[in-house]
C-alpha positions as CSV (number, residue, x, y, z in Angstrom):
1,X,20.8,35.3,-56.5
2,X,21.5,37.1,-53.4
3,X,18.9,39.3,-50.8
4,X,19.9,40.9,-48.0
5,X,16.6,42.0,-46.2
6,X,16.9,44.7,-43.2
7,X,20.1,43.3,-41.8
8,X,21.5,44.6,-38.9
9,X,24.8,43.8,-37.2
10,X,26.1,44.8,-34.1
11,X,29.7,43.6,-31.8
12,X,28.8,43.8,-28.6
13,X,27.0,47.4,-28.2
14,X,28.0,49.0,-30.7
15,X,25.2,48.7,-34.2
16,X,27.8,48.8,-37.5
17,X,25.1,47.7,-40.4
18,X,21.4,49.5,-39.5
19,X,18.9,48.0,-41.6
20,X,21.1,47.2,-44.6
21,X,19.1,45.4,-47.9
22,X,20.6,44.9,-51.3
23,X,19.6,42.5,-54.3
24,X,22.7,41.0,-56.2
25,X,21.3,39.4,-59.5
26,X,22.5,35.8,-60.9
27,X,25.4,36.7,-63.5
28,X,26.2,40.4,-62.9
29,X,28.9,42.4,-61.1
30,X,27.1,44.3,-58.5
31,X,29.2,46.8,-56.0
32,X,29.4,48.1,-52.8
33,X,30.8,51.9,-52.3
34,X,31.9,53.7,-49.1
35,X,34.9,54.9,-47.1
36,X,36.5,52.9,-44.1
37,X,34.4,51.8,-41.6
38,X,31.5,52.3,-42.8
39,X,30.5,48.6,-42.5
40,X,31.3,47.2,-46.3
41,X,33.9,44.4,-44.7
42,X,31.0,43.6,-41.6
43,X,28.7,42.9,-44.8
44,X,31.0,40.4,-46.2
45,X,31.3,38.7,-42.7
46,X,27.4,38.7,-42.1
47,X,26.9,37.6,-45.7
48,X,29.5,34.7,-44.8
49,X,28.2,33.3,-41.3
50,X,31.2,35.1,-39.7
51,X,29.2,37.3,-37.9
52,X,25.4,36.8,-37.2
53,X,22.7,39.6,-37.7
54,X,21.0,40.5,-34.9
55,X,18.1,41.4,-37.2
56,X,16.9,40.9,-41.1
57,X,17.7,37.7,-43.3
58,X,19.9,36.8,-46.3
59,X,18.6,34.5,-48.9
60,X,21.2,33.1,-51.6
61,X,18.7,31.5,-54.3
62,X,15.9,32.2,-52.4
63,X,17.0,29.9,-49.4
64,X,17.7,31.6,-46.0
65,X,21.1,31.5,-45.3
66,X,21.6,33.7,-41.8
67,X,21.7,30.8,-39.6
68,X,24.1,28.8,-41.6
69,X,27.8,28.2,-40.0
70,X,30.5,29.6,-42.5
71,X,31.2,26.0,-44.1
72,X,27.8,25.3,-45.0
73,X,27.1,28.9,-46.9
74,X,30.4,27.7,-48.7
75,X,29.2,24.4,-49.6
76,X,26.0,26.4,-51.1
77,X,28.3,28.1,-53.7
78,X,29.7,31.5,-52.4
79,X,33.8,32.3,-52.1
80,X,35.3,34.8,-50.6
81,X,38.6,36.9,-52.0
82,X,39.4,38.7,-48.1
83,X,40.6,42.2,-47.7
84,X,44.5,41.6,-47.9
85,X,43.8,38.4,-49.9
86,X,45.2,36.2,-46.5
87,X,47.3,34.5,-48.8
88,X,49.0,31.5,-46.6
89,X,52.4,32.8,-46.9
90,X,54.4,29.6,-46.4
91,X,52.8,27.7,-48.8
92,X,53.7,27.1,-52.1
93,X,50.7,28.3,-55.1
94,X,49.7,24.8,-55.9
95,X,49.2,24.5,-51.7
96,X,47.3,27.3,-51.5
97,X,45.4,26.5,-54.4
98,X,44.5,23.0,-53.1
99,X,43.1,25.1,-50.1
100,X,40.8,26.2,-52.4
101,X,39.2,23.3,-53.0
102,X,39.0,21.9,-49.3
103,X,36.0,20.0,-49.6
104,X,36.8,18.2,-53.0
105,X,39.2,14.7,-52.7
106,X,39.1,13.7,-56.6
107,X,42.4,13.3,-57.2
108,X,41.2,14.6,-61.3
109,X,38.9,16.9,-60.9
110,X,41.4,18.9,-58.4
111,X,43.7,18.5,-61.3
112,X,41.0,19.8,-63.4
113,X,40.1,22.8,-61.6
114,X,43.8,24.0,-61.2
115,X,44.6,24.1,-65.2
116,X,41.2,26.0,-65.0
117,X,42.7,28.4,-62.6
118,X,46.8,28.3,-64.3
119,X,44.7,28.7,-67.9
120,X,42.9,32.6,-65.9
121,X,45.8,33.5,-64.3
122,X,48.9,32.2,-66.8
123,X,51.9,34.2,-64.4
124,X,49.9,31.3,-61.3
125,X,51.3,28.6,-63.6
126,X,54.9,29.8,-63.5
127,X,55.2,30.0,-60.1
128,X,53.1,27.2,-59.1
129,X,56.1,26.0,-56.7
130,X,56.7,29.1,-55.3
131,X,56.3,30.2,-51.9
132,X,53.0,33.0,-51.9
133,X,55.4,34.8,-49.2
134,X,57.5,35.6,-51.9
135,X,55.3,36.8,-54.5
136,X,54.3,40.0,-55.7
137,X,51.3,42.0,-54.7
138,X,49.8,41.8,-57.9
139,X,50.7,37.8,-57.6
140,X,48.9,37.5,-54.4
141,X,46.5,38.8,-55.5
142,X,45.6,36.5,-58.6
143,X,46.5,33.7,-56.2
144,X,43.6,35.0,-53.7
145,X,41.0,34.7,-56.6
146,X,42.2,31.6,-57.6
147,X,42.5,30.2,-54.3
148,X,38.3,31.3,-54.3
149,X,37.5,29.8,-57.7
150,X,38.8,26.5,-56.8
151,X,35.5,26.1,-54.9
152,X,33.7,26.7,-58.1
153,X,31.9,29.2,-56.2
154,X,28.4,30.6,-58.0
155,X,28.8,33.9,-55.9
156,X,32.3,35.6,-55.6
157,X,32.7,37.9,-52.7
158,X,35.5,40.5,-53.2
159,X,36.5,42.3,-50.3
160,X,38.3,45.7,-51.1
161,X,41.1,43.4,-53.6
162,X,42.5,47.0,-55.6
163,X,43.8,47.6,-51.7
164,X,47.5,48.5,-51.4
165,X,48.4,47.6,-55.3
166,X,49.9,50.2,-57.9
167,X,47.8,51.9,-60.3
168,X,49.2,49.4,-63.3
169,X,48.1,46.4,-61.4
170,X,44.5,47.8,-60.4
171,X,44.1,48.1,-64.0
172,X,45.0,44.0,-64.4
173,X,42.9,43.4,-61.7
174,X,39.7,44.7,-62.7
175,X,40.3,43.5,-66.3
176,X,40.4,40.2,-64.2
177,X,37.3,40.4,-62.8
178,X,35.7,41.0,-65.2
179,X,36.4,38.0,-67.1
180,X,35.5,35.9,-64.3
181,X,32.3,37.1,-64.5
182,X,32.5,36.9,-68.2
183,X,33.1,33.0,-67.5
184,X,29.7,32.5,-65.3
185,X,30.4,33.4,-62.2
186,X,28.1,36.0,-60.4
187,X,30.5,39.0,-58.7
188,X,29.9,41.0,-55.2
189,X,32.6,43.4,-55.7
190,X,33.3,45.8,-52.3
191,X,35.7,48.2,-53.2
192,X,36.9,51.9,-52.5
193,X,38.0,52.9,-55.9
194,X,34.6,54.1,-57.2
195,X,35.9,54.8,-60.8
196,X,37.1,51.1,-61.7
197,X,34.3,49.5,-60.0
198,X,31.8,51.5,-61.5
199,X,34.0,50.3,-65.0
200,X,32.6,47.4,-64.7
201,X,29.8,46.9,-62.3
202,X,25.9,46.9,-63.6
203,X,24.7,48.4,-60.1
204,X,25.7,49.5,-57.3
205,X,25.7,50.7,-53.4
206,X,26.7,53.1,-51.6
207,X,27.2,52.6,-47.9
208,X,27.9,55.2,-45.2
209,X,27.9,54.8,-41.5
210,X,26.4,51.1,-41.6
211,X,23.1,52.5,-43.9
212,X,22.5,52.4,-47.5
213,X,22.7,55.9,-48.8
214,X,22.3,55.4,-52.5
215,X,21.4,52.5,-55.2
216,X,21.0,51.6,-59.0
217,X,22.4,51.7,-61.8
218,X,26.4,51.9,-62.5
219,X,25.7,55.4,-64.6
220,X,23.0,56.1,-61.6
221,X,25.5,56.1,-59.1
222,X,28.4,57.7,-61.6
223,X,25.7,60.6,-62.5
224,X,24.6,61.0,-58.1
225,X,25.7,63.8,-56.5
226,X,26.2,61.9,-53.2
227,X,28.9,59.5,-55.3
228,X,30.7,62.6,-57.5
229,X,30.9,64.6,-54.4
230,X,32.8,61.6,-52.5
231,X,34.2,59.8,-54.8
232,X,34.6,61.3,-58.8
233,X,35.8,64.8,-58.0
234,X,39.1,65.2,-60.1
């Protein structure tokens, strides 16, 4: 579904992805590994139109996408759950959810796609009057993916969406992402906690310093020394 061929990105002078490719295929949860800085959110800007690469191509279902501006890669089917889920704070959960869905004015089938969402995330539906401000981390964060899913996206991109939660909600999360794939949609999961990602994942990436340092397999990437040494040690 998605190819990113020899991508490089730079701001201004300074090169943060070197030559970057990765295959994500239609209807798994594929992953991308590494520490701070080493380019995973830059990938999710590239990958959106954000930023541009100043060499390589991305092709979502075999169509080049890397000179696309950010609404038209989003009209193509790919959603975006940002590092710190950029909830808008003074708007209510049915507002943000509306958001969503920015490009749909069907009365019904907004109506439609918000059960969808209240029916995946049931604590959504309680609050659905309630200022995201004033929810939870946890809250914010189902609101985030929700928020995503109203655009019926085909591609989900998660950026780093364990970040700053406690341990019992990391555990909700991931069980949540994993039934939205369950339910269709294809999952590009960047993420920092190697253990839960791998969980769930079918293959992976490891990235360090802007360059893919390791691929394959969720148990290729548990069983590499490069990913055990950095990220499994007990």
């Amino acid at each position: 579904m998605l190819e990113v061929r020899e991508v490089s990105t730079r701001y201004g002078p300074i090169t943060v992805l070197r030559s970057v490719s990765l295959a994500v295929a239609r209807g798994e949860i594929a992953c991308l590994l590494g520490p701070n800085g080493a380019g995973k959110t830059t990938l999710i800007r590239t990958l959106l139109g954000v930023v541009k690469p100043v060499t390589g191509s991305i092709l979502f279902d075999g169509e080049r996408i890397d000179g696309l501006r950010p609404d038209q890669i989003v009209q193509r089917g790919i959603a975006v759950v940002p590092e710190g889920r950029r909830v808008f704070p003074r708007m209510t959960v049915d507002e943000n959810l509306r958001m969503g869905a920015f490009r749909e004015w069907a009365v019904a089938d907004l109506a439609a796609r918000r059960e969808h969402i209240f029916t995946l995330f049931p604590r959504l539906a309680e609050r659905r009057d309630q200022k995201a401000a004033t929810m939870s981390g946890g809250e914010q964060a189902m609101l985030a993916m929700g928020r995503a899913l109203m655009s019926r996206p085909r591609l989900l991109l998660l950026d780093e969406p364990s970040l700053g939660l406690a341990p019992v909600l990391v555990e909700q999360l991931f069980g949540m992402i994993a039934a939205i794939n369950h339910s269709g949609t294809t999952v590009f999961l960047v993420e920092q906690n190697a253990r839960k990602t791998l969980d769930i994942a079918r293959a992976g990436f490891l990235i360090q310093k802007g360059e893919i340092v390791a691929r394959g397999t969720a148990a290729e990437l548990r069983a590499s020394e490069i990913v055990r040494h950095a990220y499994l040690r007990t």
